[in-house]
C-alpha beads as a LAMMPS data file, in Angstrom:
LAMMPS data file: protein, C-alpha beads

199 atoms
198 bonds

1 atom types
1 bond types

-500.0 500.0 xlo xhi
-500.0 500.0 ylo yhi
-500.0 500.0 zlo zhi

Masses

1 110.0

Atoms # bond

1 1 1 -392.816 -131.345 198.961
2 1 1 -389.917 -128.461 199.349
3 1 1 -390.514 -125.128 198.384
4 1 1 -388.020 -125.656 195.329
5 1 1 -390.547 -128.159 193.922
6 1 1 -393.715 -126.046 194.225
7 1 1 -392.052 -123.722 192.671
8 1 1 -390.862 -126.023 189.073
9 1 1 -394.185 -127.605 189.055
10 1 1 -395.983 -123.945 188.930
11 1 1 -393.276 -122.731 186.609
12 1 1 -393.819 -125.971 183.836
13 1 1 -398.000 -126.632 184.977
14 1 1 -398.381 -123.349 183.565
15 1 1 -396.732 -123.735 180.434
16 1 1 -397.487 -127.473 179.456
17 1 1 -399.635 -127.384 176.718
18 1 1 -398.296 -124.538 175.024
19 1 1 -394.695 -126.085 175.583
20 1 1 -394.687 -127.878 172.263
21 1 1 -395.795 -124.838 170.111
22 1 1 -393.563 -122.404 172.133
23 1 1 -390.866 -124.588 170.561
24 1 1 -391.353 -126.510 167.513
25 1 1 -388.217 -126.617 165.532
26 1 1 -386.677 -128.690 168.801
27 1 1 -387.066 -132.203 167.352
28 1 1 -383.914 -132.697 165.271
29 1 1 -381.958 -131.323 168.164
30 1 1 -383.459 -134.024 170.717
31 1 1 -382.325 -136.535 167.964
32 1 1 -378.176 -135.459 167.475
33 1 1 -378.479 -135.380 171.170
34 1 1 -379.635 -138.822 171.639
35 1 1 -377.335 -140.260 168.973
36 1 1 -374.083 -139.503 170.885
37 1 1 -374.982 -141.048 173.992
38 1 1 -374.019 -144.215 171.646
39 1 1 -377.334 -146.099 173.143
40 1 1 -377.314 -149.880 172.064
41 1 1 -380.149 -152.447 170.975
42 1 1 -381.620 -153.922 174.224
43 1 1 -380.039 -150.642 176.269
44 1 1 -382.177 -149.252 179.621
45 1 1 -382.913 -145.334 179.517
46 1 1 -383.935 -142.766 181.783
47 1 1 -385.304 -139.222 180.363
48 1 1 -384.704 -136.919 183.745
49 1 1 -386.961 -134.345 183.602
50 1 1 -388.998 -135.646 180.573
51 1 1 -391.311 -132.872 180.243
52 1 1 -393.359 -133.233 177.299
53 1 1 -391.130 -136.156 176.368
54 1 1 -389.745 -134.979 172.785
55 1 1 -386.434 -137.325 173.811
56 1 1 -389.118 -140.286 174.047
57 1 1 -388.907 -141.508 170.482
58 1 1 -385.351 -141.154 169.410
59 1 1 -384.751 -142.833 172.891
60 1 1 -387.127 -145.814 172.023
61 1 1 -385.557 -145.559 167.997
62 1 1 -382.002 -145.660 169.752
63 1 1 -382.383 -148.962 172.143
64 1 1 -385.177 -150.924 169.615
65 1 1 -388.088 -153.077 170.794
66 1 1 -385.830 -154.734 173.553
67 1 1 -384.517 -151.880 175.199
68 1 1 -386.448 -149.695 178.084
69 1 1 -387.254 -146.223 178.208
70 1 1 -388.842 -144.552 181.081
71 1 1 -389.178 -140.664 181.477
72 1 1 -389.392 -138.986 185.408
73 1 1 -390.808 -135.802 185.322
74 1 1 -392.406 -134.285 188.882
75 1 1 -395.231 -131.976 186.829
76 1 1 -398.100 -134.389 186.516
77 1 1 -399.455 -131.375 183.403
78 1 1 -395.944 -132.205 181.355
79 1 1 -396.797 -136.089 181.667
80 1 1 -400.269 -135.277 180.532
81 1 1 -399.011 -133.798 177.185
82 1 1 -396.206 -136.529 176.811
83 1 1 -399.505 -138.824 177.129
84 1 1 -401.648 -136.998 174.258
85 1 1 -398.794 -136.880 171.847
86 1 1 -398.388 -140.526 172.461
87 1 1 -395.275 -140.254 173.549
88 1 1 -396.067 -143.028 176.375
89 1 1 -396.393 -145.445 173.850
90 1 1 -393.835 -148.603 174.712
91 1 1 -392.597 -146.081 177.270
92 1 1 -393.020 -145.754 181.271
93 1 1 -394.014 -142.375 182.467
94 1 1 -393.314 -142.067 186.038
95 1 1 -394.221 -139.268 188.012
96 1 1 -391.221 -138.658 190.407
97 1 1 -388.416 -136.880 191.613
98 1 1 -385.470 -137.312 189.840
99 1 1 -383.632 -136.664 193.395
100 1 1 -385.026 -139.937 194.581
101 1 1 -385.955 -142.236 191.797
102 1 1 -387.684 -145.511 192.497
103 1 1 -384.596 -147.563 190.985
104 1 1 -382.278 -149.879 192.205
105 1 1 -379.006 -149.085 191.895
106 1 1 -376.972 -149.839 188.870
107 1 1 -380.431 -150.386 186.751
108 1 1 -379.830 -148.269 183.618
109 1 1 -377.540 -147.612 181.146
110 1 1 -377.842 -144.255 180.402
111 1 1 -379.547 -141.146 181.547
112 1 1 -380.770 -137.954 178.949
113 1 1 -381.616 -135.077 180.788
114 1 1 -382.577 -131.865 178.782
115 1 1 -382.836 -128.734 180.873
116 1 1 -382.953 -129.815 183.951
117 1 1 -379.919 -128.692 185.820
118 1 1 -381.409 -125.418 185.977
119 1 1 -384.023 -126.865 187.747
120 1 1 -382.014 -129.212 190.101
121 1 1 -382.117 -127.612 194.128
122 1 1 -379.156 -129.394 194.844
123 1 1 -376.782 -130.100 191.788
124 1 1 -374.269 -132.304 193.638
125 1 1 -376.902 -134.240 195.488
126 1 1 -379.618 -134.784 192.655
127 1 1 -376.383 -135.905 190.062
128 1 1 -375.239 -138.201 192.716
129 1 1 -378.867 -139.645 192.983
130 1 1 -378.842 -140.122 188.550
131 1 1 -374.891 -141.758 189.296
132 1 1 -376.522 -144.501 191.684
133 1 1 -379.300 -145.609 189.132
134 1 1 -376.879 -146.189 186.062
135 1 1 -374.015 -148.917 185.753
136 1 1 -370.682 -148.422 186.129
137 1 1 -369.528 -147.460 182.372
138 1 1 -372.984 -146.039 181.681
139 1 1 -373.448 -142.404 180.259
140 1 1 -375.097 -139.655 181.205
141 1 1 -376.228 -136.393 178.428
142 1 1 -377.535 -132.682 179.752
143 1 1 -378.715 -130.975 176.999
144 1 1 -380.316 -128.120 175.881
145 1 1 -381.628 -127.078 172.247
146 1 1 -380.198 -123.917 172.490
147 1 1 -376.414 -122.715 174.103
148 1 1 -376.070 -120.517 177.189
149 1 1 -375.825 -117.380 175.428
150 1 1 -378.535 -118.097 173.659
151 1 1 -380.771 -119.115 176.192
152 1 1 -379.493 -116.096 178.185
153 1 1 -380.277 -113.542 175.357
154 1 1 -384.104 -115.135 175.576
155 1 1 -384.305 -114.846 179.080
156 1 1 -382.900 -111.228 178.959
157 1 1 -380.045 -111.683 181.212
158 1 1 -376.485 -112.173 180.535
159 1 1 -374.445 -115.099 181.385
160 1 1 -372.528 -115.250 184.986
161 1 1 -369.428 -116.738 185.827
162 1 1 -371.091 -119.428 188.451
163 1 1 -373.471 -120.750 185.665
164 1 1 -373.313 -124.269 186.895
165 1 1 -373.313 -125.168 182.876
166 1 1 -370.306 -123.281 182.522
167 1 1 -367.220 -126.302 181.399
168 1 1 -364.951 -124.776 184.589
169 1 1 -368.015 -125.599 186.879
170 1 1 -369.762 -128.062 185.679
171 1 1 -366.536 -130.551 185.039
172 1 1 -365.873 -130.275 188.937
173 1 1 -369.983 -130.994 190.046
174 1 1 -369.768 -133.790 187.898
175 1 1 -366.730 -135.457 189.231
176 1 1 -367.842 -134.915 192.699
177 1 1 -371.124 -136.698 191.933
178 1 1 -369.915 -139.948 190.274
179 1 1 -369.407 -138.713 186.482
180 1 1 -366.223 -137.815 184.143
181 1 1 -367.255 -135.643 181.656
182 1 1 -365.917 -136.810 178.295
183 1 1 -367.096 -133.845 176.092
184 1 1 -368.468 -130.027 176.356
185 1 1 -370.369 -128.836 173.653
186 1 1 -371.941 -125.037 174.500
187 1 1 -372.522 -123.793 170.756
188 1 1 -375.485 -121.003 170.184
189 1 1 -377.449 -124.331 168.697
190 1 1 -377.154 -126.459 171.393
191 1 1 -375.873 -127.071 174.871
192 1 1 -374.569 -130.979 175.392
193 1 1 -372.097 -132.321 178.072
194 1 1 -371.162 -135.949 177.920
195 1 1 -370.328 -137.867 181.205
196 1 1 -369.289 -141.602 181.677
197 1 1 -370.211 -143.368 185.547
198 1 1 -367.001 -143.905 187.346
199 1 1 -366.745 -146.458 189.436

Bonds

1 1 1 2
2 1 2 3
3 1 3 4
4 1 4 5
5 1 5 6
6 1 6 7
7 1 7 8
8 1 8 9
9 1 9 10
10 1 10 11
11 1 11 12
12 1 12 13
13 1 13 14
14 1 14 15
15 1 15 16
16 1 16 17
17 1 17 18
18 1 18 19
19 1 19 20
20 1 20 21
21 1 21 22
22 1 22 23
23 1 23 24
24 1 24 25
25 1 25 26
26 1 26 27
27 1 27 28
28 1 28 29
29 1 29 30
30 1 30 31
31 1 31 32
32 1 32 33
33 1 33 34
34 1 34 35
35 1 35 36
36 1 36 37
37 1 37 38
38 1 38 39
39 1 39 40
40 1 40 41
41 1 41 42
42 1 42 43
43 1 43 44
44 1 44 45
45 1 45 46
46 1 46 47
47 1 47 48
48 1 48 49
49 1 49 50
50 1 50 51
51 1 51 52
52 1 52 53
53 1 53 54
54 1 54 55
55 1 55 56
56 1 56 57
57 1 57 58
58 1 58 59
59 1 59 60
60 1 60 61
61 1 61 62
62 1 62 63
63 1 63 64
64 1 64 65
65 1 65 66
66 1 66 67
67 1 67 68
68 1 68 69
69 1 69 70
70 1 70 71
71 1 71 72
72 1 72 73
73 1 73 74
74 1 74 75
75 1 75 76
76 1 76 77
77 1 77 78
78 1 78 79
79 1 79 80
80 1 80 81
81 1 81 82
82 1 82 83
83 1 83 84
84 1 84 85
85 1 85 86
86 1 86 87
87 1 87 88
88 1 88 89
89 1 89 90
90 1 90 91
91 1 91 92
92 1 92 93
93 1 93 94
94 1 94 95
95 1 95 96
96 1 96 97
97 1 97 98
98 1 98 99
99 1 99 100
100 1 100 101
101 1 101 102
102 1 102 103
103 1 103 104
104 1 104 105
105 1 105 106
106 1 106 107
107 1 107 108
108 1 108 109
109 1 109 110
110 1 110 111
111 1 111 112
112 1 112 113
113 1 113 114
114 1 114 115
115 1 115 116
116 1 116 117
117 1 117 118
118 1 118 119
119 1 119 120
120 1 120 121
121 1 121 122
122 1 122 123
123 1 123 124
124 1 124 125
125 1 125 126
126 1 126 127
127 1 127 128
128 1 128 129
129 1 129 130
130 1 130 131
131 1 131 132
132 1 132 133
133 1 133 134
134 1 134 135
135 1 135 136
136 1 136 137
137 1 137 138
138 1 138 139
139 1 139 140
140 1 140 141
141 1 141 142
142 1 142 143
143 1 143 144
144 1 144 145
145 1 145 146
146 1 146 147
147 1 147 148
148 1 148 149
149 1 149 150
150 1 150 151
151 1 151 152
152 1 152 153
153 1 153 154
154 1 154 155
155 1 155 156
156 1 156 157
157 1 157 158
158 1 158 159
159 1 159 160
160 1 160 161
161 1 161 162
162 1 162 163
163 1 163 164
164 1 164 165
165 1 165 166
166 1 166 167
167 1 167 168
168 1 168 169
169 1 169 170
170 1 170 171
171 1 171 172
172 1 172 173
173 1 173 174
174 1 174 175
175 1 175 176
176 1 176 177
177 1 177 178
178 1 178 179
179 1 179 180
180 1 180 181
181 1 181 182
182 1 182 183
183 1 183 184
184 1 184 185
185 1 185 186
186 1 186 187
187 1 187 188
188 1 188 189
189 1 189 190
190 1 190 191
191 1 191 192
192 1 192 193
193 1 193 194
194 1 194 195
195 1 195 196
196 1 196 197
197 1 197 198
198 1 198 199
């Protein structure tokens, strides 16, 4: 395991079972986020970077009792409390590196990923690896519950110009790793970027 995972799975082991309560007004946000991906009765969903799994149910809501939702997350802890809040419930939790999923290629139709760009070593590469796992047509949605500038003001810093979230950056990584971005949402509410799978 690289350095760059140690270091995520210290960073969320540590803070998994206070995640929820750190953050409890999240859950309609998770919701509107899930609804524009457009996801379809019967549909196959990834969560990337499932954490806690708060995307879980709107997820399982959006693609009904035929559909399949899995969540990847690489901190055993966060799978424990998606677990206890039942959030595994007609769900696969799959502890794993999003970088190198154990999908074929093509299997899904869509991919929600909340915060984890931030957390990707290799942006290009580890989008490139979601690209191979979803159809051609499929969608993919990074989100966060809260914009940059927000999420910057918490953090105590101030955003840069080579924040990878940024639409002038973040258009380009996606088109270099399979995806057209089809919309850019960065509002002090929420963060969401829309991509289709080329190809």
């Amino acid at each position: 395991m690289s350095d760059d995972h140690t270091h995520v799975q210290e960073f969320f082991t540590a803070r998994a079972a206070d995640w929820e309560r750190r953050f409890p007004d999240d859950g309609p946000g998770y919701a509107a986020a899930v609804a524009e991906l457009g996801l379809r009765e019967g549909d196959r969903v990834l969560d990337a970077g499932c954490g806690t799994g708060r995307a879980l149910p709107p997820l399982r809501a959006a693609v009904g009792p035929s559909g399949t939702v899995l969540g990847a997350d690489l901190t055993p802890a966060m799978l424990r409390e998606a677990a206890r809040a039942g959030r595994d419930r007609d769900t696969t939790l799959l502890l794993t590196d999003v970088a190198a999923l154990p999908l074929r290629p093509g299997a899904l139709d869509a991919v929600f990923a909340a915060g984890l760009i931030a957390h990707l070593p290799h942006p290009a590469v580890n989008l490139r690896e979601l690209a191979r796992v979803v159809r051609s047509g499929g969608m993919l949605a990074l989100f966060h519950p809260i914009g940059r500038a927000a999420l910057a003001a918490r953090q105590g810093r101030t955003i840069t110009p080579d924040d990878l979230r940024a639409e002038p950056n973040l258009r380009p990584l996606l088109a270099g790793s399979g995806w057209r971005m089809t919309s850019h949402t960065d509002e002090d509410t929420r963060f969401l970027a829309l991509a289709v799978r080329e190809g």
